[in-house]
N, C-alpha and C positions, 0 to 999 in steps of 0.2 A: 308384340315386343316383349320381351326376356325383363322380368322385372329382377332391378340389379339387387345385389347384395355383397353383402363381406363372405373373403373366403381368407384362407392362410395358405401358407408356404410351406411345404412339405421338411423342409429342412429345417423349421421351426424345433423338432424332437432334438436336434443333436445339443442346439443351443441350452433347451431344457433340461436334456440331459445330462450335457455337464457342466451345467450350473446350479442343479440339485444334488447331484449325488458325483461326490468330490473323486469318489478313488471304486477301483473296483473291489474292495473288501465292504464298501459299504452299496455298492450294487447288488453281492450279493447276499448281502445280508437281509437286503431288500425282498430280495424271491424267497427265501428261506422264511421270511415273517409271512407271507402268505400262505407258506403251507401250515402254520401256524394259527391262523386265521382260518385257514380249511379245517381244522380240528383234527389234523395230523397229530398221531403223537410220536412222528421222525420224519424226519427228511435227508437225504444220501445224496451227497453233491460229488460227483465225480468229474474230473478233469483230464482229460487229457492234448497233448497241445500236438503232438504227432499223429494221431491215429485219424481214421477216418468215420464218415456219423453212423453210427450202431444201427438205426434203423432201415429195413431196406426201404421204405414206403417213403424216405425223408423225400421233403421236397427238393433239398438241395445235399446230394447225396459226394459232391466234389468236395464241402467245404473241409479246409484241413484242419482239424483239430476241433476240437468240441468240450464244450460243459455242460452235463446232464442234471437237473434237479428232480430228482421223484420222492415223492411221499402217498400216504396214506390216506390221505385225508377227503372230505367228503365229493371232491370234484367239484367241477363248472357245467352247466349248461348252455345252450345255445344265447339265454338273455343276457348270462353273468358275461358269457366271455366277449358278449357284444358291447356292454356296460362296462365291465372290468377292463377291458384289455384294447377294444375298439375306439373305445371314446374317451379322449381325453382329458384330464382332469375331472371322472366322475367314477364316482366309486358306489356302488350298494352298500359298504359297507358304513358309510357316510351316516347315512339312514337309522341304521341300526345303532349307532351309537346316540346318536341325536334322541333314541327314544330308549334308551339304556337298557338296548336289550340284549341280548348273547348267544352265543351260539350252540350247539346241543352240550357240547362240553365245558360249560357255561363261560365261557371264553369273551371277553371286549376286547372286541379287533384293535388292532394296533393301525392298521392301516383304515385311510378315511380320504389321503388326499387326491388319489387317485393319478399320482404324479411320478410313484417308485418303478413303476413299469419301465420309464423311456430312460433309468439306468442300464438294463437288461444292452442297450445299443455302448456299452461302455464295454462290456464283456466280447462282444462279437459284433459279424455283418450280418448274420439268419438266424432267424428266430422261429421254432414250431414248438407248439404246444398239444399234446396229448392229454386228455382226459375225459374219464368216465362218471357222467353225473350219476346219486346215492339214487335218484328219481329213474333214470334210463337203462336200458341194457343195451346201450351204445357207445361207441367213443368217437369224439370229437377230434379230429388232426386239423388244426388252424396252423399257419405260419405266412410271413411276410418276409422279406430283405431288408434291412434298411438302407442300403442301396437304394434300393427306388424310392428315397425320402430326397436323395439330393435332384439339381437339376430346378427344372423350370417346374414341376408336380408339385399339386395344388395337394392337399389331407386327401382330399375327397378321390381325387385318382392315383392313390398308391393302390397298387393291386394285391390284395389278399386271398390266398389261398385256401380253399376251407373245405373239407370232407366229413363225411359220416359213416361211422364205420363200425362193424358187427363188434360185440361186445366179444375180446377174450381175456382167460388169465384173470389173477387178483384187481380187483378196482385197486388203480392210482394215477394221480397226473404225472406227466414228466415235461419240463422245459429242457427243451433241447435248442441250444447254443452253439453255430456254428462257424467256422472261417472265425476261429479266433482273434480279438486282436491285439498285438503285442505280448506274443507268446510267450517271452522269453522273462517276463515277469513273473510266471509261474515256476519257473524254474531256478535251481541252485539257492542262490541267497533270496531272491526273489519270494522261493516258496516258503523259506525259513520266516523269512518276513511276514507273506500274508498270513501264514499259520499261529503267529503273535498276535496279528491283529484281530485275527476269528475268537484269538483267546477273549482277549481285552471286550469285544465288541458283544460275545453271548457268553451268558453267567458261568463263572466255571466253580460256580454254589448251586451241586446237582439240587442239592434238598428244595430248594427254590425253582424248581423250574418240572416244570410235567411236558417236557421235549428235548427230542433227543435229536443231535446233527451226529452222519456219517458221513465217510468219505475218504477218495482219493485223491492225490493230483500225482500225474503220471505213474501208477503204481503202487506209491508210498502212501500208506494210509496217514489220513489224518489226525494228528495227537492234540487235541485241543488240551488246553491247562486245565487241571484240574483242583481246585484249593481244596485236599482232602482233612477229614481231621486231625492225619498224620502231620501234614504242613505246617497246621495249624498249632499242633500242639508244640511248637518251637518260641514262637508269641512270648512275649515277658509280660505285654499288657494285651486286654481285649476291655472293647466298650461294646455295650449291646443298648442303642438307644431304639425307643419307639414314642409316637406321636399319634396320639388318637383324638388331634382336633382340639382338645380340651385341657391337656399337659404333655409337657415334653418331660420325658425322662431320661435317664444318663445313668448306666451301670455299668462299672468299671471295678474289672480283676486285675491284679499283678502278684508275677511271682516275685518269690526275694532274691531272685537273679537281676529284676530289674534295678535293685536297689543295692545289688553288689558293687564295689568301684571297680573301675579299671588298672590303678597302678598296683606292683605286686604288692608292695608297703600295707597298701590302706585295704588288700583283699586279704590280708593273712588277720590283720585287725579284726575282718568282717567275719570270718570263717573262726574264729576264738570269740569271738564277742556273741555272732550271731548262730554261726552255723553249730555247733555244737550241740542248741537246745531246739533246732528247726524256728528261730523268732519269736521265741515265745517269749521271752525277757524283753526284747526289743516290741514287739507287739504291746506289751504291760506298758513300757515308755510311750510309745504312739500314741495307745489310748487316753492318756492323759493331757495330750497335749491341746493347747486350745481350739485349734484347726481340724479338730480329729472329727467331732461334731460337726461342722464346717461341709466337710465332704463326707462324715456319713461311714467314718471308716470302720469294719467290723472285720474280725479274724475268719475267713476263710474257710468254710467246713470240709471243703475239697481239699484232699490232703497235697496236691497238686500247683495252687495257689496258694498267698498267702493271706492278702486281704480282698475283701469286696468294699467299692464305693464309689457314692452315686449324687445325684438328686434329683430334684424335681419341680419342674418350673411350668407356673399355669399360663398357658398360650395366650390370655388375654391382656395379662399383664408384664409380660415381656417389654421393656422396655423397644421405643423404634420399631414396633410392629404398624404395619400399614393396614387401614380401616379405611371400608367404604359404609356406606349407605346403605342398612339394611330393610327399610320400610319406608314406608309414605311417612312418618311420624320422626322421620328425620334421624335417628339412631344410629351411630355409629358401630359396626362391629369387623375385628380382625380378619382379614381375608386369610382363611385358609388354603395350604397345597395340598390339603388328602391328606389320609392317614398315611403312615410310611414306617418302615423297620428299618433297621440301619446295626450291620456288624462290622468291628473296625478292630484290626489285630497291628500293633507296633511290635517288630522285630527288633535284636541287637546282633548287626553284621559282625562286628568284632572279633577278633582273634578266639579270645577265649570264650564267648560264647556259641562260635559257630562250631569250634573243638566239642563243647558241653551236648551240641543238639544229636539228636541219633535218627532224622528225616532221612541224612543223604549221607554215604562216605565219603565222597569226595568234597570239600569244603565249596570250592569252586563252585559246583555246583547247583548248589543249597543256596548262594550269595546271588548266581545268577537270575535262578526260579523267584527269589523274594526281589529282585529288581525289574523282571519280565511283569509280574503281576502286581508290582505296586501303584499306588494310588484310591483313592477313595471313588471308584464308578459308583455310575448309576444305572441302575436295571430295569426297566418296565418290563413288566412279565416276562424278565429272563433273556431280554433284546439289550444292549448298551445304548444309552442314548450319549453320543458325542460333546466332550464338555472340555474345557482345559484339562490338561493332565494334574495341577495342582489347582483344582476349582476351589478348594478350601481355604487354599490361601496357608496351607503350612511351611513352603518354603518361604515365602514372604515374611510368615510368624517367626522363624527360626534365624535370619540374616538380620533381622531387625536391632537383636543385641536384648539381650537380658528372656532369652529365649531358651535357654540353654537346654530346660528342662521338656521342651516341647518337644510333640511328635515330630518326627522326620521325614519330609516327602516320599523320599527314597527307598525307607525302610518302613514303610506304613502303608496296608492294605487292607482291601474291604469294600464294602458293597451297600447300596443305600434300596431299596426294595421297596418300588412304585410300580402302579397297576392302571390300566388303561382304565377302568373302571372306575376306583377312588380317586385318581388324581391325574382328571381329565381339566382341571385347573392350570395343570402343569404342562404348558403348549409348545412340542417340538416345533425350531423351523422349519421350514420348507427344502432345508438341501438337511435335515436331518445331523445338523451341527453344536446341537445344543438347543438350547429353550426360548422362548420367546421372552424379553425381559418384562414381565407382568407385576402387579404387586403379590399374586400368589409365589410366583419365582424368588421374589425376594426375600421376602416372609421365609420362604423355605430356605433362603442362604443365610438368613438371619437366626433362625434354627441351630446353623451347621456353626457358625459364627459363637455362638453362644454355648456351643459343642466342645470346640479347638479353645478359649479362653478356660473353659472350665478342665478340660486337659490338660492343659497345660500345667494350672496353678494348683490342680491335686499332685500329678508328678511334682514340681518343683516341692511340694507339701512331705512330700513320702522321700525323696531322695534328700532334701536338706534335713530332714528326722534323724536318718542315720547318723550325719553330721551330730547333729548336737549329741545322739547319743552317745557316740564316739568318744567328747566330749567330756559328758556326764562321766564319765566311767573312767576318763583321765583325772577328772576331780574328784572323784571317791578313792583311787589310788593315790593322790597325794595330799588327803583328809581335807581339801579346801569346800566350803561349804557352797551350797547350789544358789546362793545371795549375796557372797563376795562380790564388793565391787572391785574394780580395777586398782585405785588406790589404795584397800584394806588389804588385796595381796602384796601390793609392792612395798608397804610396812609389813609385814609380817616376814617377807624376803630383806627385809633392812636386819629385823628384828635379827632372823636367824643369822646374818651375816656378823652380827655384833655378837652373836654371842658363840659363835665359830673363832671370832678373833680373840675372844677370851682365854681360848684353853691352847694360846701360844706360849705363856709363863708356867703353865704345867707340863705343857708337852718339853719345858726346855731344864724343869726342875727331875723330871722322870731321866731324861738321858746323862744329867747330874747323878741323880741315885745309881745309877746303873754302871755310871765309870766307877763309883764308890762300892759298888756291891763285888765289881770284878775284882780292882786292887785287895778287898780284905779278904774275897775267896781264894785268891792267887797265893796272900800267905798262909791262911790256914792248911790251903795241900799240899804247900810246899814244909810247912812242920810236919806234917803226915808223913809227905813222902822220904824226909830226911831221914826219919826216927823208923823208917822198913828197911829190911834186910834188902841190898842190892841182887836187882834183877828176879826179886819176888812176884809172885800174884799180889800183893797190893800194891806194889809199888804200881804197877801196869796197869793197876783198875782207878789207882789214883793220877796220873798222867791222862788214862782217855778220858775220866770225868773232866780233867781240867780243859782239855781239846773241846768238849762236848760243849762245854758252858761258855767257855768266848766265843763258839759260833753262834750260840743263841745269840747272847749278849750283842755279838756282831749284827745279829740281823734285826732284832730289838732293836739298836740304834740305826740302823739304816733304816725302819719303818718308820719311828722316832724325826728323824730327819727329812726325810720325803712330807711326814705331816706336817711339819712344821714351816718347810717349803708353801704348804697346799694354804695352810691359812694363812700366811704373808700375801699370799695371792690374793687372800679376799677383801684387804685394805683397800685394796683397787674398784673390788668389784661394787662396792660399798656406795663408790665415787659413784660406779657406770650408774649401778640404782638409785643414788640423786638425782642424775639426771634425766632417766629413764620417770622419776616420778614428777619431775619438772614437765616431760613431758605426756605425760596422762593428763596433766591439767590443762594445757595448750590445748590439748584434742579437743577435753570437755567441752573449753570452752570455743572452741570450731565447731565442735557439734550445735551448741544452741545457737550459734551466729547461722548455722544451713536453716535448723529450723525454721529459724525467721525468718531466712530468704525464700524459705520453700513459703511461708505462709504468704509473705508480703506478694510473691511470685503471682501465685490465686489468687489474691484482690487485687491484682495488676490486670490479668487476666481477662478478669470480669470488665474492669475498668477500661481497656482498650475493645472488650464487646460492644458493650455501652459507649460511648464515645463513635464507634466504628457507625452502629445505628443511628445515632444523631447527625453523623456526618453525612452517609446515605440520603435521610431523610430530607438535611438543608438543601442536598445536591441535586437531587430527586424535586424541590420546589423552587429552588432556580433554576432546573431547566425546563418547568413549568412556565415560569414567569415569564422566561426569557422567550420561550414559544409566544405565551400570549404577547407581549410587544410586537413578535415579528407578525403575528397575526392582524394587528390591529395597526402595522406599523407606525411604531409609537418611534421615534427617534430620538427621544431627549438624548443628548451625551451623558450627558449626568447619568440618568437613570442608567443607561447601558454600560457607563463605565463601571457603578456600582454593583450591579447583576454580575459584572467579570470577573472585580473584585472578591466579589462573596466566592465565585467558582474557583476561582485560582487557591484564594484561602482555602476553603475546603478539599480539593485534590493535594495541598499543601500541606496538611491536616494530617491526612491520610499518611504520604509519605512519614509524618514523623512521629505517628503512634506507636512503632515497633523500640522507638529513642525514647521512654521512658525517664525522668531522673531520679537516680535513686534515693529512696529514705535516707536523711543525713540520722548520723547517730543517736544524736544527743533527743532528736523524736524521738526513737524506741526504748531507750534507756529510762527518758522522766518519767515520773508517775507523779500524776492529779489527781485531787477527790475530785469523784465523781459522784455525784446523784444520780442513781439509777432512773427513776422515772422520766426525770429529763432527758438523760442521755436515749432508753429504749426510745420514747416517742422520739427525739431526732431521728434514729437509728430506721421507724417503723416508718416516719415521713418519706425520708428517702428512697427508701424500697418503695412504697408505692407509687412513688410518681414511677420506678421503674415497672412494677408489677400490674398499672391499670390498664392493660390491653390484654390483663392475661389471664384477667377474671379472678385473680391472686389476691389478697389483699394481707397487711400485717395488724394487727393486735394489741395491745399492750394492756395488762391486768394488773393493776395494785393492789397487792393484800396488804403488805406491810413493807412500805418503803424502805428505802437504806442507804449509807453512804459507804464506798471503799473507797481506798488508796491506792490505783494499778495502774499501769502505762496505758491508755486510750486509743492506741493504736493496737496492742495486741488485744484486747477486751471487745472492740470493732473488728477484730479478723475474728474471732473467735464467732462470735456471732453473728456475723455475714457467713460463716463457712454453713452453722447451723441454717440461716434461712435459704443459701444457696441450696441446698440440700432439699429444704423442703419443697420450693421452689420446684425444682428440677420434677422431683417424684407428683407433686401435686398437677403437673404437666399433663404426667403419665394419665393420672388418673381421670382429669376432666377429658383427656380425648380417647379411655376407652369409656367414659361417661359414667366410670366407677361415682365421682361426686359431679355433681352441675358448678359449686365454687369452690375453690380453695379459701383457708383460714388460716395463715401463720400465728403462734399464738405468745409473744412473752409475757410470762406470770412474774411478778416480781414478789419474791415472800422472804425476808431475811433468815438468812443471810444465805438464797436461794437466787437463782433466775430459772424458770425452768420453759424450756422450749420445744414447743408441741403445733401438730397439725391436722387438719381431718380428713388427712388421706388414707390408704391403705395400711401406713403406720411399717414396721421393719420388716424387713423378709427374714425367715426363720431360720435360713439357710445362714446368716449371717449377724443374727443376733448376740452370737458367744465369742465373736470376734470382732467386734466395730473399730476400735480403737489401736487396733493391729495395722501394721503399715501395710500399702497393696492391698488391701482386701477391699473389694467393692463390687455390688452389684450393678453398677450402669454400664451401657454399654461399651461404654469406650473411658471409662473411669478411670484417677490410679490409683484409689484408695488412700487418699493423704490428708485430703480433708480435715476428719475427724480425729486423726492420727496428730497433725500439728496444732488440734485446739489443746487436744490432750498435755502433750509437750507443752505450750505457749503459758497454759493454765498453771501446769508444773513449778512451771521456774517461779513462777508471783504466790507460790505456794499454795494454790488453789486445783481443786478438781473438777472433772466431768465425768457423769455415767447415766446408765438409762435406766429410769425407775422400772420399778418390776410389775408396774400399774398394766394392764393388757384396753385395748380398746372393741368396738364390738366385733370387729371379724376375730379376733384374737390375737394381736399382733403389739408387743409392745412400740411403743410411741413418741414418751416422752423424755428427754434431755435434761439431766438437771445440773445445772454449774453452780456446783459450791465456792463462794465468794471467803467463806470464814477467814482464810488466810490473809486477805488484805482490807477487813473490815475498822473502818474509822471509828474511836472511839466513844461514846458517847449514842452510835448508836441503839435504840430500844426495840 
């Protein structure tokens, strides 16, 4: 008796087939990585969808139209092509990657799943393969139908054709593809199409690739895109990042095209201001400015560019980087995606830039090529691996608002350069769509993520520059000084206005003199001219002097008059500037009123986190409770009504946390004395009941007590922002096990408070601008924090800044809030 077993279904492949591999641009991208894998260095894909199969020995010599793939490369033998091609889902090359080895051209196969094969049934109904192994002086002719996959045929009884055949001509394989199908894809728009997507799907960054694709379809050779450095060289920005496991870097060029404006107005501005001396003046300003350090920014040696800049961030302290378990000993450390290159050029489509570029004469053109090949791919050895078209997320970054300055999907391309080899971390699916979502995957969006932020906020950096210089340079032209506040020009514009309406009683005594000057000139030429002989030369020279002089005199008085018009006008305008200074004070004081709402905003914030967790938690042991009752069936009403109670309350809770009520006034405006050391330990009580799960704790130091006089609500924002902060980062640090505990620390030393922690202390990158609005390094930050302790401290006439003390990595640390401003008297 037949001892039974499992078999499958021949028709199994088709299902497989297109379920894996979506389109036939990515089928055959599929064969073409295998000759890639064979240590081809080309492969020549010809097409044609009329003609008939080239070889006279085909097995299936009727089918109409055909796809040929030949290369160079080492060949198959009888085992591989039994392994490779016969059996499915198993690959030899499997093997060799598992044991990181490579192929003579020291090549890591791309291919492993042994599943691209049964796209080849996407392409066509016949399939033969030709090849000569590097070992044989023979060649191999295998082919099947996949026709005989449908039907009641089990794997095991499709019938395969297979010969052995005298060695001639140069060694190469050839897949031949017959009884195409759906021919008509290849053709017209069709081919225009798939000929995009060959672009998109293999690098057309030759420098990066040691393989070459050829090819026809019906005649028409193949034009793959090619990003040359001609293309390239149109670019206003380029980033050239790389990650080697241990930091990420970020280097960034721009011309001063990218910082030119667009309307005619502000280009002529740019082109007198800037163009004139190549930026050099304008560079002198950048560098000064506090942001310049910031991002690194240095003058360009390339006379082509105009700045370089960058940074540099260590992979382990990355904020939101994902850690696994590295040892028996329980250690945490960041999952790396491999090393990887990354070049990234941002175009400007625009009128007058695409006029500026000298790639292409016809504009159209030039606009077309940078939209065909935009987007940020990814390349493993020179293959595309399938991902969103905006996987970055910059149109996202750009719709969002306050984006302005950011890269543009549309006009932004470039290539990210991984290798089968280093970043075998980084695991395609199975239909070859993209990546498997892993923590190495993410780590490496988290990368690209922390790429487009820091893009963004350099642009925004360099084009709001020109701004202010703009700026600067209208304020040296109207001698107003670079510390003017708002209200000391609009006295100074009062001032002038007063003293413009002063020189109304002069301008009206001058046109006085001047009716007096005519009447006495009038008679002295007229005794002149009495006392000349008629129809003389002086009589004639004394008549056109008198002609001469009342047209002055005429136009004297008409200038006279018009000015006198001009400063009656500015009685008025005198007004408008009262009230224009009425309203600078309005502003002021909206401005500190947002402050406050931005700060109080943040401890609301926290405060519905907090609350939010407590809610969870009670919710989370009532339905505990309530479980245990039903288990133990306990039925008191009581008890059950109360459990219902609590849950209702709580879901009720919930609903009305986002309903906040606001700080009434007269809170933020009083000021108390306060005792410092009572208030810090309240302050440090509190946070700890928050911070005991989190291995966090807070501090509090007396050197030498003290008492102020300051509103107790901003003195509390103030310093939750600081332990917020520390908080946060000390996070960072116990889960890359930089420290085992956190330590918040306030010192109290009059008329000081200084707050410190024993974390990894400031990032360097951001130490020369803390206090600047938007600036921040977390990852999802807005940089406001320290910005409104700044401001809050201000208005109570007090300060904040970081002492210039360094801690042992070398990173300053600490926080010091000088209280002097609102210090009670008496105190010592």
């Amino acid at each position: 008796m037949a001892k039974e077993h499992f078999d499958i279904d021949a028709s199994i492949v088709f299902q497989l087939g297109e379920d894996l591999i979506t389109d036939v641009v990515q089928a055959l991208v599929e064969l073409v990585k295998n000759s890639y894998d064979a240590d081809a260095t080309h492969a020549k894909v010809t097409v044609d969808t009329e003609g008939t199969v080239p070889d006279e020995g085909s097995y299936f010599p009727n089918g109409k139209g055909y796809i040929l793939i030949e290369d160079n490369g080492v060949g198959m033998d009888a085992k591989t092509l039994r392994q490779g091609w016969l059996t499915i889902s198993k690959s030899p090359k499997r093997a060799l990657k598992k044991a990181a080895g490579t192929t003579g051209r020291g090549r890591t196969p791309l291919g492993d799943k042994g599943l691209g094969r049964l796209g080849a049934q996407r392409l066509g109904f016949n399939i033969e393969i030709f090849t000569q192994p590097k070992s044989e002086k023979c060649i191999y002719h295998v082919g099947w139908s996949w026709n005989d996959f449908r039907g009641e045929a089990t794997l095991s009884t499709v019938p395969v054709k297979w010969k052995k055949l005298d060695a001639r001509g140069t060694r190469k394989t050839r897949i031949l593809i017959s009884d195409i199908r759906e021919p008509e894809q290849w053709k017209s728009e069709g081919f225009r199409k798939i000929e995009t997507q060959l672009s998109q799907m293999i690098s057309p960054y030759s420098q990066f690739r040691d393989f070459e694709i050829l090819g026809s379809f019906d005649g028409k050779e193949i034009e793959l895109a090619e990003v040359s450095n001609r293309v390239r060289a149109g670019a206003q920005l380029r980033y050239t990042l790389s990650f080697d496991e241990e930091h990420f870097c970020i280097d960034g060029r721009a011309r001063l095209d990218f910082i030119r404006p667009n309307s005619k107005k502000e280009a002529a501005a740019f082109e007198q201001l800037v163009g004139e001396d190549g930026g050099e003046s304008f560079y002198a300003f950048l560098a000064k400015q506090k942001k310049a350090d910031l991002f690194r920014v240095r003058l360009d040696k390339a006379k082509s560019w105009f700045v370089t800049f960058g940074c540099r961030r260590k992979f382990d302290e990355m904020p939101e980087i994902e850690r696994e378990i590295s040892n028996s000993g329980g250690q945490k450390r960041a999952v790396s995606p491999g090393p990887f290159s990354a070049e990234i050029d941002a175009f400007d489509l625009g009128a007058e830039s695409v006029r500026r570029q000298n790639t292409f004469d016809i504009a159209s053109e030039y606009r077309q090529l940078i939209k065909d090949l935009s987007g940020v791919r990814i390349y493993r050895d020179g293959f595309g691996v399938r991902a969103e078209q905006d996987w970055l997320g910059l149109g996202k970054q750009w719709t969002a608002g306050g984006s302005y300055y950011g890269l543009k999907p549309e006009n932004t391309l470039g290539f990210v350069a991984i290798t089968a080899k280093d970043n075998a971390a980084l695991v395609e699916t199975t239909d070859r769509e993209g990546f498997k979502d892993t923590q190495a995957y993410r780590n490496f969006v988290r990368l690209f993520q922390e790429f487009t932020k820091f893009a963004h906020d350099a642009q925004e950096f360099l084009r709001r520059s020109w701004n202010d210089y703009r700026k600067e340079h209208e304020r040296e032209l109207a001698g107003v000084a670079t510390d003017a506040t708002a209200e000391s020009l609009a006295e100074q514009v009062n001032t002038g206005l007063k003293n413009v309406a002063s020189y109304k009683k002069p301008l009206e005594h001058i046109r006085s003199k001047l009716d007096q000057a005519r009447s006495e000139s009038e008679k002295t030429l007229k005794s002149i001219r009495d006392s000349a002989p008629n129809n003389s030369q002086l009589a004639k020279k004394v008549e056109q002097a008198q002609s001469n002089l009342d047209l002055r005199i005429d136009q004297v008085q008409e200038m006279a008059a018009d000015l006198t018009s001009k400063v009656e006008s500015t009685s008025n305008l005198q007004d408008v500037n009262r009230v224009l200074q009425g309203q600078i004070g309005t502003i002021q004081d909206q401005l500190e009123l947002s402050v406050e709402a931005m700060s109080l905003g943040l401890t609301a914030e926290t405060l519905v986190h907090e609350i939010a967790n407590i809610v969870d938690r009670l919710a989370d042991r009532t339905k505990a409770i309530a479980s245990h009752l039903s288990r133990k069936k306990i039925t008191d009403v009581k008890l059950l009504s109360y459990v219902e109670h609590v849950r209702s309350t709580a879901n009720g809770l919930r609903r009305q946390l986002g309903h906040l009520t606001p700080s009434l006034k007269y809170a933020r405006t009083r000021r108390d004395e306060i005792y410092l050391p009572d208030f810090c330990g309240e302050l440090a009580d509190y946070h700890n009941t928050r911070l005991q799960d989190r291995n966090i704790q807070v501090r509090v130091q007396e050197q030498s007590p003290f008492t102020v006089r300051i509103n107790q609500g901003k003195l509390t924002q103030v310093l939750d922002n600081l332990i917020l902060n520390s908080d946060y980062w000390l996070r960072q640090d116990i889960e890359s096990e930089s420290i085992d505990e956190g330590v918040i620390t306030l010192r109290i030393s009059e008329p000081f408070v200084r707050v410190s922690d024993n974390g990894m202390g400031i990032d360097p990158s951001v130490e020369t601008s803390l206090f600047e609005p938007f600036v921040s390094h977390k990852k999802n930050g807005r940089g406001l924090g320290l910005y409104v302790a700044q401001q809050l401290l201000d208005a109570e006439g007090c300060s904040i800044s970081v002492k210039r003390r360094r801690n042992d990595v070398g990173r300053l640390y600490i926080f010091e809030i000088d209280l002097s401003g609102c210090l009670v008297d008496g105190n010592d």
